[in-house]
Each structure stands twice: as structure tokens, then as C-alpha cells.
C-alpha positions as YAML, in Angstrom:
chain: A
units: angstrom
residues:
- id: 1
  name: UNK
  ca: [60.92, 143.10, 117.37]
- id: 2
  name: UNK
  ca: [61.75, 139.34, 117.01]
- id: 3
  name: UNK
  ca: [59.15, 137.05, 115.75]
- id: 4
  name: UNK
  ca: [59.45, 133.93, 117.66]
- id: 5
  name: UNK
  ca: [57.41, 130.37, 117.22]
- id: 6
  name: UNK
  ca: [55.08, 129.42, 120.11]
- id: 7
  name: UNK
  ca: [57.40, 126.41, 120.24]
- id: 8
  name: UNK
  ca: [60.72, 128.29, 120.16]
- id: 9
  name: UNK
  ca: [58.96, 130.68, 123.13]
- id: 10
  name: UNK
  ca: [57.74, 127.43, 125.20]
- id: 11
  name: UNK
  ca: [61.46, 126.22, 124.78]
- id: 12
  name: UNK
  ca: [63.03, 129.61, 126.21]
- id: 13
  name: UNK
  ca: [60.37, 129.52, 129.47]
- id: 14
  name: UNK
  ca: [60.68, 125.74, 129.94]
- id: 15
  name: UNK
  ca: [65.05, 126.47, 129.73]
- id: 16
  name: UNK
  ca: [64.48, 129.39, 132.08]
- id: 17
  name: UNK
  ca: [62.50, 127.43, 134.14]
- id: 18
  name: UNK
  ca: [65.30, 124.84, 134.25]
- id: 19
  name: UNK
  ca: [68.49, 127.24, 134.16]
- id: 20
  name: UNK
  ca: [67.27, 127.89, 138.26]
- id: 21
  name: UNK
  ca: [69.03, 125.79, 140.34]
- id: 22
  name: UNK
  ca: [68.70, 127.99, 143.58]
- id: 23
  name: UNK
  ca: [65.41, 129.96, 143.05]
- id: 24
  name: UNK
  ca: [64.50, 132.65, 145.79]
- id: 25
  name: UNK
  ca: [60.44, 133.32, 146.00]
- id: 26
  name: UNK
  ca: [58.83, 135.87, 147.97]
- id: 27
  name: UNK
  ca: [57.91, 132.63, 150.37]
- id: 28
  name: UNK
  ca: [61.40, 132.84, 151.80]
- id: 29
  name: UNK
  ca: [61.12, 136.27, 152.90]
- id: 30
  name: UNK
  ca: [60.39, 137.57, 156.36]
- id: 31
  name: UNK
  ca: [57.17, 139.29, 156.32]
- id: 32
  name: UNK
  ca: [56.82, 141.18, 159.45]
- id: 33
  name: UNK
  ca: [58.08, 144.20, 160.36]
- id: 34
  name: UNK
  ca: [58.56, 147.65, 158.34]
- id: 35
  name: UNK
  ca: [56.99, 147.87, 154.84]
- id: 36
  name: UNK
  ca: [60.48, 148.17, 152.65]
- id: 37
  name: UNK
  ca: [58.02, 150.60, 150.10]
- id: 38
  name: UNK
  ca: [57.84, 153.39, 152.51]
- id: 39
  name: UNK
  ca: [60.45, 155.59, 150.72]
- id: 40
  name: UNK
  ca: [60.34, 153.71, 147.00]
- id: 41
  name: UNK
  ca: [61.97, 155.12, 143.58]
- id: 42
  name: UNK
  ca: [59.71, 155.98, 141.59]
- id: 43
  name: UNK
  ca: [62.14, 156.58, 138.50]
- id: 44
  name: UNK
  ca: [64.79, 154.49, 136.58]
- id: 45
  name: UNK
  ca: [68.17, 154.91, 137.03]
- id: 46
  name: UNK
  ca: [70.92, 153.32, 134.76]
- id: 47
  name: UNK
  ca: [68.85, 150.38, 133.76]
- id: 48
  name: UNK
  ca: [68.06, 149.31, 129.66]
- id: 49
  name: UNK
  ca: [65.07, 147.32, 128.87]
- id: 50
  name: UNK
  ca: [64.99, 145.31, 125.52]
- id: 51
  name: UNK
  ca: [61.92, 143.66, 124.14]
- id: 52
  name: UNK
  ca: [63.74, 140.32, 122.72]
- id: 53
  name: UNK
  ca: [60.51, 138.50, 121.85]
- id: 54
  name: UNK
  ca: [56.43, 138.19, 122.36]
- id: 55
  name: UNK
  ca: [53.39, 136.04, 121.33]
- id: 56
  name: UNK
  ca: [50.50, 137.93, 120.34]
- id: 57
  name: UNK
  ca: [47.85, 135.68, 122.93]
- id: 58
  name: UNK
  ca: [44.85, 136.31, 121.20]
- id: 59
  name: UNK
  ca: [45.85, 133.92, 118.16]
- id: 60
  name: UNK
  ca: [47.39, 131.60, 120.29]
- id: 61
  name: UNK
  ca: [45.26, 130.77, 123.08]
- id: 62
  name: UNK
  ca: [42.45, 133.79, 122.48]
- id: 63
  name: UNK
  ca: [43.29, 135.92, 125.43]
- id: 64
  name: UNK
  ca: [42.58, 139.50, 123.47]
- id: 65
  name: UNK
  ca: [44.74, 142.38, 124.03]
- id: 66
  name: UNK
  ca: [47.81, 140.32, 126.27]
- id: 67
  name: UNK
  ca: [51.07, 139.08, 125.34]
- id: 68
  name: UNK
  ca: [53.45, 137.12, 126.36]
- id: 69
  name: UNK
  ca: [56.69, 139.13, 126.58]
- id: 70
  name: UNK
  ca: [60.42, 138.45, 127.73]
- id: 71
  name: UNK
  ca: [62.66, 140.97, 127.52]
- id: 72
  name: UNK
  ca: [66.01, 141.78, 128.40]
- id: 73
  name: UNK
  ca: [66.90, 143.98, 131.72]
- id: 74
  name: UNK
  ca: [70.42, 145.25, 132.42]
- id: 75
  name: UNK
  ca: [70.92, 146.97, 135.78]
- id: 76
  name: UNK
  ca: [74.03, 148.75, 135.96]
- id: 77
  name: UNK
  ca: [75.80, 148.98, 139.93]
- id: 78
  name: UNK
  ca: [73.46, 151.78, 141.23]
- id: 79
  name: UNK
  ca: [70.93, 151.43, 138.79]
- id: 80
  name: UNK
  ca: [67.30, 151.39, 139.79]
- id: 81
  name: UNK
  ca: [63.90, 149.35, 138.67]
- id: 82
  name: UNK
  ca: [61.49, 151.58, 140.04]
- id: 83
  name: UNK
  ca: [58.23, 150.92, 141.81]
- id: 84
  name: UNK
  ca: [55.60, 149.13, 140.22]
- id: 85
  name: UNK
  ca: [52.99, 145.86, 140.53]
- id: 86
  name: UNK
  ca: [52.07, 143.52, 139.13]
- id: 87
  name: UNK
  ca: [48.44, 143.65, 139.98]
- id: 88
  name: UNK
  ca: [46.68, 141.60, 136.50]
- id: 89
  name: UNK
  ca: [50.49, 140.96, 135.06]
- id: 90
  name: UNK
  ca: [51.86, 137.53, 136.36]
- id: 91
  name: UNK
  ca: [55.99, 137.43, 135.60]
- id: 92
  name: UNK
  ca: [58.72, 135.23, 136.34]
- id: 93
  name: UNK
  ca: [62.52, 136.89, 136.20]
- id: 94
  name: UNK
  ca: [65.85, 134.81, 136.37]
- id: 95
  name: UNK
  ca: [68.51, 137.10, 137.10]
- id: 96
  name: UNK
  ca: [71.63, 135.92, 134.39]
- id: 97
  name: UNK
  ca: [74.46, 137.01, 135.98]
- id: 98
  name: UNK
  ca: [75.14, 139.70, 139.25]
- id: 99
  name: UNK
  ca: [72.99, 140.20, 141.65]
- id: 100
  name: UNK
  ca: [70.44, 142.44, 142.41]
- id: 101
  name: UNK
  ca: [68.27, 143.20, 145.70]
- id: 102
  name: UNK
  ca: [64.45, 143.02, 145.59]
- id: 103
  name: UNK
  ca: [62.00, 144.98, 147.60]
- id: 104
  name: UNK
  ca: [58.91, 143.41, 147.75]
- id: 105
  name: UNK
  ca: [55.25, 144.33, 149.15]
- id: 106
  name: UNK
  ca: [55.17, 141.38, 150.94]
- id: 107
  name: UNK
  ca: [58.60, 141.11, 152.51]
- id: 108
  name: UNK
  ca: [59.56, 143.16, 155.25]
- id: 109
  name: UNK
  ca: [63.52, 142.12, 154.48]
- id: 110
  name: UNK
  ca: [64.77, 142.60, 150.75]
- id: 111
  name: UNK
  ca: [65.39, 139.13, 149.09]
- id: 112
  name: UNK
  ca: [69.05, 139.65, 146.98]
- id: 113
  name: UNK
  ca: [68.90, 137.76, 143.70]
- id: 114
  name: UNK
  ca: [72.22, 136.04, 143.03]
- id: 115
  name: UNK
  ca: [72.81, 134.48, 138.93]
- id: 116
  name: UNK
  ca: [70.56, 131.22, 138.71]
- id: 117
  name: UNK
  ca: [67.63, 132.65, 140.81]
- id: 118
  name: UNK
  ca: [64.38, 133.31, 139.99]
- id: 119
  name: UNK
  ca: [61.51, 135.46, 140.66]
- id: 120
  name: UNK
  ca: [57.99, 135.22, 140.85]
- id: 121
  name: UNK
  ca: [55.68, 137.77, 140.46]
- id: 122
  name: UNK
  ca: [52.23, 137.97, 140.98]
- id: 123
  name: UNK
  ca: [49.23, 137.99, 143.12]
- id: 124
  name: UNK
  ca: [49.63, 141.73, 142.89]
- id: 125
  name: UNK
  ca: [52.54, 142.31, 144.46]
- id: 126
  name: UNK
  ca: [54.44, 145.73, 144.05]
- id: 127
  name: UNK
  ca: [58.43, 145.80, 144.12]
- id: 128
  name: UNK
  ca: [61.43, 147.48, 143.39]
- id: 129
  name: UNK
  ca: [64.75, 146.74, 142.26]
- id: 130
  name: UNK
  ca: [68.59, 147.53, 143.44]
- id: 131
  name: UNK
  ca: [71.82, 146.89, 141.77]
- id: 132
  name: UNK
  ca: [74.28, 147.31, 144.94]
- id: 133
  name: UNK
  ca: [76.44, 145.92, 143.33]
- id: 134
  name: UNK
  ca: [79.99, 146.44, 141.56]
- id: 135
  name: UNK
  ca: [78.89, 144.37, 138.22]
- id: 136
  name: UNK
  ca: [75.71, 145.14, 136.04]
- id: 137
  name: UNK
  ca: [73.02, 142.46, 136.50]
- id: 138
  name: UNK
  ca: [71.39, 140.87, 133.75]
- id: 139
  name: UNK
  ca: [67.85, 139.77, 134.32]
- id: 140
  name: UNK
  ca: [65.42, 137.66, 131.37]
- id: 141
  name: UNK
  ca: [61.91, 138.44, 132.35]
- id: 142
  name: UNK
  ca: [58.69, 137.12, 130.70]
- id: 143
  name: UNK
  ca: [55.16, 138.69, 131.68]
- id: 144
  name: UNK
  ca: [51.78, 138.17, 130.44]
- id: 145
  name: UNK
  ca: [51.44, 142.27, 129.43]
- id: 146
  name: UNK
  ca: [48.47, 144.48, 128.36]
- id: 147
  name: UNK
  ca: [49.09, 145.40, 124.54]
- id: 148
  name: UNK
  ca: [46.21, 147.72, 124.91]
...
């Protein structure tokens, strides 16, 4: 695992944060009408998930037992993020390059993430990712995670 600076980590969020030009939040989704978690994956399929770098919390701001984290997702076309929330783990994802569909908790539509978007994730929402598409997608996420 990478050791990273809290100042080389701010840097990375803050150019994340900046990289979006077009960002697509859960706001712009339609949210009545059929719950798109009825018939969720609940495994991965054809997706890697590399740790590139994390701040240990507690010495930093003393938040014990949570750490920042971004890591590195690749979806390949077909490839599957399964099912889970993000009920006590905030997270914001910029998808690289592709695109990928989302299937969110509160959306009764899927939201598809083109290269330059972002996501935001929290107030316990649960989700899903899709790669229908003919290109892997390359996502940088950063959570606050439970190292315990």
C-alpha cells in the first residue's frame, strides 16, 4: 500500500473534485416508480479493485478505526459492482474514462456515468453498478471506510 501525505491526499480529492465538469448526483434522478434493487447482483463480475492510497484518520483528525481510502475500480464491458450501501461510509466516485450505469436506492431510473462525472454517495444509500458498455470503465473512488 502507498503511503501518501495528508497534503498529497487533499491535493488528489480537491483535483478530483475539479476534474468534474458534468457531475451526475442522485438529485437528477427520477425517483418514482419501480425500485431498480428488486432483482440486484449480489456478486462481482469482471471488475478489479486496487487500494492506491489511505490516511489512517485517527492520527490525523482522531476519528479511531476509519480511513480515508481511494482506490482504483476497473469495470470491464459486462462486469458487475454488486449490491451494497453505504449506510456510515460517505464516498464520492469520478468515473475516468467509459461509462458505467448506476442503480441507486433512491432512483427509480439508472443514472449512466459518462468520463468527467461524479458520484456521491451517502445518506445510506444502496447501489449497484453496470458496465454496458464495449470499453472497460475506470472509476477513482475515495470513502471514509471502517479499518476495524
Amino acid at each position: 500500500m502507498l503511503n501518501l501525505t495528508k497534503t498529497t491526499v487533499a491535493a488528489g480529492i480537491i483535483a478530483i473534485a475539479t476534474f468534474s465538469a458534468t457531475p451526475a448526483f442522485a438529485g437528477q434522478c427520477q425517483t418514482a416508480g419501480v425500485n431498480p434493487l428488486a432483482n440486484a447482483p449480489t456478486m462481482p463480475k469482471d471488475v478489479t479493485d486496487t487500494v492506491i492510497g489511505s490516511v489512517d484518520l485517527s492520527k490525523e483528525i482522531g476519528v479511531d478505526g476509519r480511513l480515508l481510502r481511494t482506490r482504483r475500480l476497473v469495470v470491464q464491458p459486462g462486469g458487475i459492482v454488486p449490491l451494497h450501501s453505504h449506510k456510515d461510509r460517505p464516498a464520492l466516485i469520478v468515473t475516468v474514462s467509459g461509462s458505467i450505469t448506476e442503480y441507486r436506492s433512491d432512483c427509480s431510473t439508472p443514472i449512466e456515468h459518462h468520463a468527467g462525472d461524479i458520484s456521491r454517495e451517502a445518506d445510506s444509500i444502496s447501489h449497484y453498478w453496470i458496465n454496458h458498455g464495449t470499453e472497460p470503465a475506470v472509476l477513482l473512488s475515495s470513502d471514509v471506510f471502517h479499518s476495524m
